[in-house]
N, C-alpha and C positions, 0 to 999 in steps of 0.2 A: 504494500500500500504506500509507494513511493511519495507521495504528493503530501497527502495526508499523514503520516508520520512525521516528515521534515517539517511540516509546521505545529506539528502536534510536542515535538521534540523541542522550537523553540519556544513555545509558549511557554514550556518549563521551566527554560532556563530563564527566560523573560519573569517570572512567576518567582523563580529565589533572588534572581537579583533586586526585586521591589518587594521581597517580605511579605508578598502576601499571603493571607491562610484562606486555606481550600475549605473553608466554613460555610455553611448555609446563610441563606439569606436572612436577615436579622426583618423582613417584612412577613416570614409568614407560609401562607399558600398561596398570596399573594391577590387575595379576594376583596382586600379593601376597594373599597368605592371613592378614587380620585376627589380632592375637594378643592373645591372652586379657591381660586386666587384671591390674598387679600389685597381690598381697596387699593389703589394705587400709591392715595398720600399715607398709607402706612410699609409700604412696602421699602423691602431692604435692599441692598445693594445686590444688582441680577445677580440671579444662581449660573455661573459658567458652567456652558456643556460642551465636550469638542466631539466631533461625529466624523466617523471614517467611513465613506463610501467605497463602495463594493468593488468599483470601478472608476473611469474618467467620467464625468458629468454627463450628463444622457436623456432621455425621456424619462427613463424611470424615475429621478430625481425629483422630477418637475415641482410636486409637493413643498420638497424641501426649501427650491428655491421663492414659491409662491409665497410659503409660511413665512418667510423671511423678508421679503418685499413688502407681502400688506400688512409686515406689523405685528403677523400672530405670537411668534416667539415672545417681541415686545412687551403684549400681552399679560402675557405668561408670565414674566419677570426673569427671562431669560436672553443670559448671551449665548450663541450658538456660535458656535466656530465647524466648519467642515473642513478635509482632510482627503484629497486623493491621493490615496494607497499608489508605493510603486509596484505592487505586487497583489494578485486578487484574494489571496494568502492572506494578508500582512492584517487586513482589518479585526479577525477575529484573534489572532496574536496577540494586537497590542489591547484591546478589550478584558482579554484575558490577562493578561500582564499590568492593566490599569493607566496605561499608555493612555490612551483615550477611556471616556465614558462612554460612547456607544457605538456599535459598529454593525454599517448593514451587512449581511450574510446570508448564508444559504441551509435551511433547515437540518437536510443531509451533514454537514460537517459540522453544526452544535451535536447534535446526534452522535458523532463519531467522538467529537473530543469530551463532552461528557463521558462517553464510556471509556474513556481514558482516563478521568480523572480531574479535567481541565474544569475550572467551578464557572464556568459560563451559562448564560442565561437569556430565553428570548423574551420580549416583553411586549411584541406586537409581529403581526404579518404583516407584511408589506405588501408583496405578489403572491396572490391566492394558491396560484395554478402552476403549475411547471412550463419554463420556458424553453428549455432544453427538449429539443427533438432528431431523430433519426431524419437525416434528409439522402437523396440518391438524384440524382439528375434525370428529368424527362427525356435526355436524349438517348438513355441506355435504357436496359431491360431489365429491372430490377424496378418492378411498379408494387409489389405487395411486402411485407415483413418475411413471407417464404422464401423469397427468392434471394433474402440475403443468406442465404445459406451456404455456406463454403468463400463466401467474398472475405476482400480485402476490407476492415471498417478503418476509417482514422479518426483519433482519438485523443485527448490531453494529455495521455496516461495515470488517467482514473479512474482508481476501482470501483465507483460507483457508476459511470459510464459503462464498463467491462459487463458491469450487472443488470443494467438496463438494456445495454442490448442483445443481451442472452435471455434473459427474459420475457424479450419482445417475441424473438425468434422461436421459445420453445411455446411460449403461449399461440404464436400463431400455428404451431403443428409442424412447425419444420427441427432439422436436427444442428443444435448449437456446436457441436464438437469442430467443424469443418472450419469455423470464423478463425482468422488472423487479426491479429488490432495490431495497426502502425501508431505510434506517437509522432502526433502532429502539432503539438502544441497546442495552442491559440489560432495557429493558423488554418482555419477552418475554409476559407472562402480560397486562396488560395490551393487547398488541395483538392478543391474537388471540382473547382476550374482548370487546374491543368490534367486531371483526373489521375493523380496517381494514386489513389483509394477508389474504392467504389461505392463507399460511402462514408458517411461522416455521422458523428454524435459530437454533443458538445457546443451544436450550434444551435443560437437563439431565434424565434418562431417575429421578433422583437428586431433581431438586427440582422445576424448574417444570411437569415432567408431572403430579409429583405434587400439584402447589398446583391446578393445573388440574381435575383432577377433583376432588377435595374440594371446588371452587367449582361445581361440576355440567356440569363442561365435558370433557366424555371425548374422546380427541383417539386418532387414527390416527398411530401413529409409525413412521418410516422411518430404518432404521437405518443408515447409511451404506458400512458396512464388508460392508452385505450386497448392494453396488449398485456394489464396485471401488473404494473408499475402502478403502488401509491400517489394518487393526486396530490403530490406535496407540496408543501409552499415553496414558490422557487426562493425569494430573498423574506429575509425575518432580520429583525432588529434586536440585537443583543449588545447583552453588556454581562459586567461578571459579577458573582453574588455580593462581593466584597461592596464594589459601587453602587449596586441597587441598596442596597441595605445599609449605605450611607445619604445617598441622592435620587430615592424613591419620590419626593415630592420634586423636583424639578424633572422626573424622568418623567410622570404623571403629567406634569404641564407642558413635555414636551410634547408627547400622545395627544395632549388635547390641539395642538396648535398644529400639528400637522395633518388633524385630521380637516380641521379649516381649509388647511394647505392644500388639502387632495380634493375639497369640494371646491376649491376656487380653482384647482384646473380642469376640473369638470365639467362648468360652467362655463370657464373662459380661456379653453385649449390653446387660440390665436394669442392671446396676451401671455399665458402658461410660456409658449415656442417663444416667444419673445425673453421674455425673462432668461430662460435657460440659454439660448443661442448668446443671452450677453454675459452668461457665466463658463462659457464654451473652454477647454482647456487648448492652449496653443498649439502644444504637440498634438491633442488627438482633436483635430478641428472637424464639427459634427457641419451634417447634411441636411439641410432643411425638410426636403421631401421623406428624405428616410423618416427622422424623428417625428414628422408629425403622424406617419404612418405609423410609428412606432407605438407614439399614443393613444391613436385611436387601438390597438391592440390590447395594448396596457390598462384604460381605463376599466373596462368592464372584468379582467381580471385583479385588479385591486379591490374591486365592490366588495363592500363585506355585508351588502343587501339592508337586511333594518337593525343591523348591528353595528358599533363604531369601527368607523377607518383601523385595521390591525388592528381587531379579534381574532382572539384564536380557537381552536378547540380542543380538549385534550384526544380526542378521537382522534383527529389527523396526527397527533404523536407518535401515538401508541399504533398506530397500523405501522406510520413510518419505521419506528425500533423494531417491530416486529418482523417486518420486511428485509430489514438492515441486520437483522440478528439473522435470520431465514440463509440469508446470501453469503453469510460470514464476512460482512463487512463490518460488525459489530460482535466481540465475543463475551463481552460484558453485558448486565442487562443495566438500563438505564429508566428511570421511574420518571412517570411523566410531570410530577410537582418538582420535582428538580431539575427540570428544564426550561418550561417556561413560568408564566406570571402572568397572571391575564389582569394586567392593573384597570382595565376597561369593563369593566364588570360592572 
């Protein structure tokens, strides 16, 4: 488990060099019900928060930058600071390590480093739905989950990739033994534009589907969750016990202001793509057509319907560990109150 150990490995070391204890969160089961902001002319000097994003600034952000613009943070009595990670790693490392207070992330890898031992914690969903899909090109023949059988897949070299698409493959009736995985990085749209795989995992339904066709390369997508792969949340918001159970009331006021944040790009997508394009990071300079595409994808799987902006539920955990423990990508068991906090109750 290459990927996932070497950050799992330095979370640790990150973890004695700042003296933290691997102790439970000092809130609870985390069932309290959020309490409204005091008055303005009593309030005290803002609660600082610093927030590592998952990636370079993007659609999925769009919230963040919204919250931040009308004010909600404000609100709140909060300063917010954001953080692009040089590494997609790096976010839930320094969370864990106390580096930062909160860091967007990916359900599957609290998952994994819980069951290691790592006292991280989630305390909202962000993306409901999984963004990672199996994709193949229309111009070849490999149009079903069967047909990838005996193919070349490229891959990040991720065992939890490794296990979604064995998965995919045995749940559609074909036989998984015959698959090879190339490590391809991140580099997803270049491999399967010059086709040296014959398929891909790893790429998002959000961006490299999308870069993919606007390059004239229309691609067959296999979505996972429709082949016995857990509907899991792609990105969740964590932070680690130590900080929640210091910064529980500024974490709670963060929740509330981004939940504003996510109804205000809801309502005003064109101003949302505004905001975000002028937060845009240099090196990785975003596409207007992509992103707004992007968020018309993204909206409706962020909905959390008539419950607040990241809710969670213990159910989607505990299929996830179980699915994860199933595949032996987890050999510990991990208990669902010790992973997340549903401060939105």
């Amino acid at each position: 488990m290459k990927r996932m150990h070497t950050w799992t490995k330095t979370i640790l070391a990150l973890t004695l060099a700042t003296g933290l204890a691997a102790c439970g969160s000092q809130s609870g089961t985390g069932t309290t019900t959020p309490q409204a902001p005091a008055p303005a002319e009593n309030a005290a000097e803002p609660a600082e928060l610093t927030i590592a994003l998952d990636w370079y600034p993007n659609a999925v952000h769009s919230f963040l930058y919204a919250a931040e613009e009308q004010g909600f943070f404000k609100e709140e009595n909060l300063k917010v600071n954001l953080q692009m990670p040089s590494d997609s790693n790096d976010p839930l490392k320094m969370a864990a390590a106390g580096k930062v207070d909160l860091a967007i992330s990916y359900q599957p890898q609290l998952v994994q480093a819980r069951a290691e031992g790592i006292p991280v914690v989630s305390v909202a969903a962000l993306v409901r739905h999984p963004l990672n899909v199996i994709m193949t090109r229309k111009d070849g023949d490999i149009d079903s989950p069967q047909k990838l059988a005996g193919k070349k897949i490229g891959y990040p070299s991720i065992p939890l990739d490794e296990s979604i698409v064995r998965q995919v493959v045995k749940h559609a009736g074909a036989d998984d033994s015959g698959l090879s995985f190339t490590d391809i990085g991140f580099d997803i749209v270049p491999a399967l534009t010059a086709k040296k795989v014959d398929a891909v995992v790893g790429g998002y339904i959000n961006h490299e589907q999308l870069i993919l066709e606007k390059n004239g390369i229309p691609v067959h997508v296999f979505k996972p969750s429709d082949y016995g792969v857990p509907d899991y949340y792609e990105l969740v918001l964590a932070t680690s016990d130590e900080t929640l159970g210091k910064k529980q009331q500024a974490v709670e006021g963060f929740l509330r202001a981004i939940g504003k944040g996510q109804d205000y790009v809801k309502n005003n997508k064109e101003k949302a793509l505004d905001l975000l394009l002028a937060k845009q990071a240099a090196e990785f300079p975003l596409e207007r057509d992509i992103e707004t595409k992007s968020l018309d994808i993204l909206i409706p799987l962020m909905d959390a319907g008539d419950k607040p902006f990241g809710s969670m539920t213990a159910e989607s955990w505990q299929t996830l560990i179980d699915w994860m423990k199933k595949e032996k990508l987890i050999t510990t068991d991990v208990k669902v109150e010790d992973i997340m906090r549903d401060l939105l109750k």
